[in-house]
C-alpha positions as CSV (number, residue, x, y, z in Angstrom):
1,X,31.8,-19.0,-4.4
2,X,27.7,-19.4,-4.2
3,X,25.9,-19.0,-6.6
4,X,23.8,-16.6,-4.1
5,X,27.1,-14.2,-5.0
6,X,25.3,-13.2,-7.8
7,X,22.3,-11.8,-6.2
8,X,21.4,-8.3,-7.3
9,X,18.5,-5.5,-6.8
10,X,16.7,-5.3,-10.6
11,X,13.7,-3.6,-10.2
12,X,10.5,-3.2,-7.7
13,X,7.4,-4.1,-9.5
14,X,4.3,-2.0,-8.7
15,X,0.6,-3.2,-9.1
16,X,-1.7,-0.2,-9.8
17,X,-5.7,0.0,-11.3
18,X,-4.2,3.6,-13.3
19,X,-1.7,2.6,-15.6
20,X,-1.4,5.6,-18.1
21,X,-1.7,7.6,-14.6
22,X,1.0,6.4,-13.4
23,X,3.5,5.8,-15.6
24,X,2.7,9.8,-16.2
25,X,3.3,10.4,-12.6
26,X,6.6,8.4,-13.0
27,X,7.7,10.4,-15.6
28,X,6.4,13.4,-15.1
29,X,6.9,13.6,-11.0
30,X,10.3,12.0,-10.7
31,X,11.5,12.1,-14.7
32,X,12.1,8.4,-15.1
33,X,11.9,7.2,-18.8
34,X,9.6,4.2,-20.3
35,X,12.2,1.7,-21.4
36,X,9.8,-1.1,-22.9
37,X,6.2,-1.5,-22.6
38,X,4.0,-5.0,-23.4
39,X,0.5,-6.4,-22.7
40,X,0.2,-9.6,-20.7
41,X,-3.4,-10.8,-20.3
42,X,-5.5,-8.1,-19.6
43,X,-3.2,-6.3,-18.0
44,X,-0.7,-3.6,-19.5
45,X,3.4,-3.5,-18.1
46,X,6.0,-0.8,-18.2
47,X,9.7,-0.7,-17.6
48,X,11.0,2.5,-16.2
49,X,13.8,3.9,-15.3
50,X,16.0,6.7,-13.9
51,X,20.2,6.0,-13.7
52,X,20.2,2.4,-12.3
53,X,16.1,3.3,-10.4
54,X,13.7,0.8,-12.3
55,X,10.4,-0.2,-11.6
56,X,7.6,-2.8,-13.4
57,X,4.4,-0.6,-13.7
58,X,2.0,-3.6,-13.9
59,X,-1.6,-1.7,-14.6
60,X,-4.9,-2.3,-15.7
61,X,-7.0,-5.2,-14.6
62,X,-9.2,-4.8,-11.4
63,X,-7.2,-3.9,-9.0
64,X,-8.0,-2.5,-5.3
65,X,-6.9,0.9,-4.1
66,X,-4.4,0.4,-1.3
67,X,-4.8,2.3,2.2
68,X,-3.2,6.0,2.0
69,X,-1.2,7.8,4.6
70,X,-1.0,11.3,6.3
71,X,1.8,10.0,7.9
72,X,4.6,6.9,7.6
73,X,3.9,5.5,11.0
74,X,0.2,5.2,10.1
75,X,1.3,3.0,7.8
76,X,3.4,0.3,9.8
77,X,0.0,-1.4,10.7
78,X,0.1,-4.0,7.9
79,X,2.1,-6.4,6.4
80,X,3.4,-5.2,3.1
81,X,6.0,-4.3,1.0
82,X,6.0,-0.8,2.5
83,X,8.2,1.3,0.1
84,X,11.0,1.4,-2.0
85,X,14.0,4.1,-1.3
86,X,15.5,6.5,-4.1
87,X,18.7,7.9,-2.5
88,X,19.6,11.3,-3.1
89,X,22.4,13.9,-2.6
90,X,20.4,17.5,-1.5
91,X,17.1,16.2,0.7
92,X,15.8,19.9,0.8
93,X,16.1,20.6,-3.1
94,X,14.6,17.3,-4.0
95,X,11.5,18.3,-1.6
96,X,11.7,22.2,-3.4
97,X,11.6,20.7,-6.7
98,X,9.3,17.9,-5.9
99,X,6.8,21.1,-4.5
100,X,6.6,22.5,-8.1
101,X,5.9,19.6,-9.4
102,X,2.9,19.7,-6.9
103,X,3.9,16.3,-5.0
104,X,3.6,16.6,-1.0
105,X,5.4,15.2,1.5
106,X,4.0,11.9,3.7
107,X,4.7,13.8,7.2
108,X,8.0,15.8,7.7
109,X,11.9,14.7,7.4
110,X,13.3,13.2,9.4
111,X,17.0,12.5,10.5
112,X,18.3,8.3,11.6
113,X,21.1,8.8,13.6
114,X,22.0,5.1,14.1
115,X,22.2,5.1,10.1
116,X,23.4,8.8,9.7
117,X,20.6,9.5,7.0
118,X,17.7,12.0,6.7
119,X,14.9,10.9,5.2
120,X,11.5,12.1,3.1
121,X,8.5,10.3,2.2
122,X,6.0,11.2,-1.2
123,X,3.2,8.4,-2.3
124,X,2.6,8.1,-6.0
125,X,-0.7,8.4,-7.3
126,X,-1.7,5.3,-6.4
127,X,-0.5,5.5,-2.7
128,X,2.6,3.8,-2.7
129,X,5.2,4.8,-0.4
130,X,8.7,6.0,-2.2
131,X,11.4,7.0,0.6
132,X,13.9,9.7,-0.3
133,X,17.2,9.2,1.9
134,X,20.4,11.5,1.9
135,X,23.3,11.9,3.8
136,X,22.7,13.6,7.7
């Protein structure tokens, strides 16, 4: 056994200028809970979390705005981390729900035959790209 067997996903960390802005957006948008928040330096950190989701708000500071997209392949033109994926069972509720809760959609879903998913995209306030993914 290697000790690479161990290897798991924990959480994707996200660096953003608006942290009470986000972490509202978070929890308010997509209803993930603050597990633990703590200062380090002058910046401000966050664990949230939604069933086994997490993500690492890490706001405050001076941070730059990132690029936003009308569309996702507008945004393949840089290297990146380029989003993170929530998976979900009903692509067309999530996208009604996520409507009334005034978030809009990154261009229009899509199906990927060669992985037998249909996908969504939303950016959070601060423009990163979060890629919702059910079952064809």
């Amino acid at each position: 056994m290697s000790p690479l067997d161990s290897l798991r996903h924990d959480h994707v960390a996200l660096r953003v200028s608006d942290y009470d802005g986000t972490v509202a957006w978070y929890t308010e948008k997509l209803g993930f809970t603050v597990d633990q928040e703590w200062p380090f330096g002058d910046l401000q950190l966050a664990y949230l979390s939604r069933g086994n989701a997490k993500i690492e708000i890490l706001g405050g500071g001076d941070a730059s705005p990132q690029p936003r997209f009308d569309d996702v392949s507008a945004s393949f033109g840089s290297e990146r981390l380029h989003h993170f994926c929530l998976a979900v069972d009903d692509l067309d509720a999530i996208i009604d729900e996520l409507s009334r809760r005034a978030v809009g959609l990154v261009g229009e879903p899509f199906v990927v035959e060669e992985i037998g998913r249909r996908l969504a995209f939303v950016e959070d306030n601060s423009g990163n790209l979060i890629e919702l993914s059910a079952p064809r």
